[in-house]
N, C-alpha and C positions, 0 to 999 in steps of 0.2 A: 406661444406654440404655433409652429407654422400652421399655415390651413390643409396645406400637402398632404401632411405627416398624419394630420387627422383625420383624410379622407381615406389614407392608404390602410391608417391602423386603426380603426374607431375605439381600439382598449388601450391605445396609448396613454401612461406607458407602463405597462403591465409587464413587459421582459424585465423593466429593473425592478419593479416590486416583488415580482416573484423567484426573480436570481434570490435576492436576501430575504426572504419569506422563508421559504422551504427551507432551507437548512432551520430557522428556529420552527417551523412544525416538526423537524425530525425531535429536532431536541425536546421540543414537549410530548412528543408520543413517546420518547423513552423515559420520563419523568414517570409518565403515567401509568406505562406498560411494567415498569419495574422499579420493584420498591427498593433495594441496593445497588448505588451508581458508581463506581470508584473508577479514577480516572486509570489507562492503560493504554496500551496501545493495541488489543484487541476492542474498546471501546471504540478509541480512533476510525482505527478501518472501516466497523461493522456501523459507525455513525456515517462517513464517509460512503458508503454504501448504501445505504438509507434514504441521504441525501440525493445520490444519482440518481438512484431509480425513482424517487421523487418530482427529479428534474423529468424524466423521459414520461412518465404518468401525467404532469402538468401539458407537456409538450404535446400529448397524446390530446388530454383533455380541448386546447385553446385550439387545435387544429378542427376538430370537432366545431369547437364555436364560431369559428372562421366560414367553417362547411355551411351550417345550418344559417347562417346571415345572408347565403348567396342563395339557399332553396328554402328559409323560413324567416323574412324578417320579423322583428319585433312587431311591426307596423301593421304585420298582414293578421298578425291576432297575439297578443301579450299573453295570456293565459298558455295557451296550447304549446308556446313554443316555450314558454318556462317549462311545461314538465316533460317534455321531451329530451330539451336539455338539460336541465336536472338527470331524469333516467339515464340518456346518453350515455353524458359525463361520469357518472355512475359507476358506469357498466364497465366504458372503457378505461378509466382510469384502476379500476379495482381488479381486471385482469390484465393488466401492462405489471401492476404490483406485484400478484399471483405468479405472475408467470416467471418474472423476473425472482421473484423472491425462493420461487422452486429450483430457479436455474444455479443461482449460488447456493442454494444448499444441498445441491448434488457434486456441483464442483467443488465446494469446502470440504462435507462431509460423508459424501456419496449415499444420502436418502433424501428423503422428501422432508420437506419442512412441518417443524412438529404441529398440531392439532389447536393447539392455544392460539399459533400462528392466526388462523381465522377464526375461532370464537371471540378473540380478545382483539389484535392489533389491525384487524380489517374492520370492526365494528367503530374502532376509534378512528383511521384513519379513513373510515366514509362520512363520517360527519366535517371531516376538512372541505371534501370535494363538496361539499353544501356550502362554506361559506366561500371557496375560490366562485364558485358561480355566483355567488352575492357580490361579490369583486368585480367580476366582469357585467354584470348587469348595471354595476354602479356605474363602473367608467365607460362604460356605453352611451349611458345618458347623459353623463356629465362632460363628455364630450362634443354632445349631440347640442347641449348648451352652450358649450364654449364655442361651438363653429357658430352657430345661430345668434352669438353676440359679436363673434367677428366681423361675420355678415353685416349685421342693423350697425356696427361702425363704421363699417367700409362703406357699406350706402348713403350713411350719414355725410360721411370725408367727400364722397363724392357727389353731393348736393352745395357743401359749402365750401368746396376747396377747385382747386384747379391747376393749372400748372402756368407760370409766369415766362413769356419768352420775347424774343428782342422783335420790333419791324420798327426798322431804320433808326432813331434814337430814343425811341418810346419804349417802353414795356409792357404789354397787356396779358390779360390774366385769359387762359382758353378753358371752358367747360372741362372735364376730362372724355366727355360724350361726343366733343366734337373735333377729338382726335382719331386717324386712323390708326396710326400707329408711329412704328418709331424705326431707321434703321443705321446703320454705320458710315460714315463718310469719314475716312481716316484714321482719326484718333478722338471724333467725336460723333453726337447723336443729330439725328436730325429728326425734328417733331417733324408730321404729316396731318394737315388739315384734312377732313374728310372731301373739303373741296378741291384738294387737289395743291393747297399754296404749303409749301414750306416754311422750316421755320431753323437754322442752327443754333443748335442749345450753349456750343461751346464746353459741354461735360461730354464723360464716357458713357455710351450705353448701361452699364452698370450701374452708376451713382444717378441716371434716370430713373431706372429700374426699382429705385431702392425707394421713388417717392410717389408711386404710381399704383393704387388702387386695385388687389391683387385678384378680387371678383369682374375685374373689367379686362385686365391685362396681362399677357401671358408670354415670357420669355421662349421665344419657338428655339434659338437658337444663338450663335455667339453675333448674330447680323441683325437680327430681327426680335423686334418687340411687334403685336398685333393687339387690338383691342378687339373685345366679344362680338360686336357689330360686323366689322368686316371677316370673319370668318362663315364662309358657306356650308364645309363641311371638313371631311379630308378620308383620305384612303389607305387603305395599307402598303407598304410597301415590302421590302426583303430586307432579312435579319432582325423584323421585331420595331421597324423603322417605321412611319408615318410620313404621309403629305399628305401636311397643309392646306387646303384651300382656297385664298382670300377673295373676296370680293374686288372686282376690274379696279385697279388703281394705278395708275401711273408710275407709282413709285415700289410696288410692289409685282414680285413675279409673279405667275397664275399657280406657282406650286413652291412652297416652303417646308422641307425636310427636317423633321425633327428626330431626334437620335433615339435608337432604341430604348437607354436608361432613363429620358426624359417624355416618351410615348407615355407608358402610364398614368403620370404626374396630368399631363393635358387631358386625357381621355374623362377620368374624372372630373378637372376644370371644364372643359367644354361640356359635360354630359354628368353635371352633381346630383340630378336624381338616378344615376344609372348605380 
């Protein structure tokens, strides 16, 4: 799993468990909710329906968990921010249900949804919204896991590996610490010693890219590879766009523009406790 993906998403990946989740909790609330089941195509629909509004209540729910990650992390107190979100999640999922579930039953059958409606099928389906947040607290941490052993490999790779390049008919192996970075000459890469000496790989920028230590080194763009060291800082620019930084280097410009779709991705690599 990339490292990206699990900074951008920490419950990844919860979109595809819970695409095909929720349709089999529909179906076991109507197991439960009713003792004769015969199939129909009033079945159909009204499963079908069930399902939606399922999906929009879930939707409702993870946007919630997304919320409180950015004004309650786990980190800042585990206790308080479970029941919070428990309650939350609760609250809001059980009237997106409510509300929805009144709106089709004025449009079907022009009144309110009958009474058993909430004695009976809100009591069953709030005890779901207690195990989706058990889901999500799971893959929170187990994700929190999986970046924290990517990490201790990447640092590992990067203690005992390095990267192998030509000067005159020899080949020696460079730190990856004691690279600045990396940029395009044609149709091939060109390593950058921090001291300033070059190095032609004889590859693409990409099939570099693909061997190079992704806690250290960061694709700015289709020209430029940079390592953590020579990055100062960078600023914002128009449309969502970024520049760059780097540290004075000869081979590099004082400002490297990264694309709006690829801003995010950096911001957290540059700035992983933020």
């Amino acid at each position: 799993m990339p490292d990206n993906q699990l900074s951008l998403n920490p419950y990844h990946p919860d979109i595809a468990i819970f695409l095909t989740l929720i349709p089999f909790i529909s179906a076991i609330n109507y197991y439960l909710t009713y003792s004769s089941i015969q199939l129909s195509w009033f079945l159909l629909i009204t499963f079908s329906i069930d399902t939606i509004q399922g999906y929009f209540a879930w939707w409702g729910v993870r946007s919630f968990i997304f919320f409180l990650d950015k004004k309650w992390p786990y980190e800042k107190g585990f206790p308080g921010r479970t029941v919070i979100q428990l309650v939350g999640t609760l609250i809001i999922g059980l009237l997106i249900i409510s509300t929805l579930t009144e709106l089709v039953s004025w449009i079907a059958k022009g009144k309110a949804a009958p009474l058993d409606f909430y004695s009976i099928d809100l009591v069953i389906i709030s005890i779901w919204f207690f195990v989706i947040n058990g889901i999500y607290t799971g893959l929170h941490y187990y994700n929190l896991w999986q970046k924290s052993e990517a990490i201790r490999r990447e640092e590992n790779r990067t203690k005992s590996e390095g990267l192998m390049v030509k000067q005159g008919k020899q080949e020696i192996r460079l730190d990856f610490n004691e690279l600045a970075g990396f940029y395009v000459d044609d149709d091939y890469a060109v390593a950058c010693h921090i001291n300033g000496k070059k190095y032609y790989m004889g590859q693409s920028l990409d099939k570099i890219e693909k061997t190079l230590p992704t806690n250290s080194f960061f694709r700015l763009n289709r020209q430029f590879i940079l390592h953590r060291q020579m990055i100062s800082g960078f600023s914002r620019s128009d449309n969502g766009k970024i520049l760059v930084l780097p540290n004075k280097h000869e081979s590099f410009p004082s400002e490297i523009l990264i694309s709006r779709t690829k801003a995010p991705s950096f911001k957290i690599w540059f700035r992983p406790e933020a």
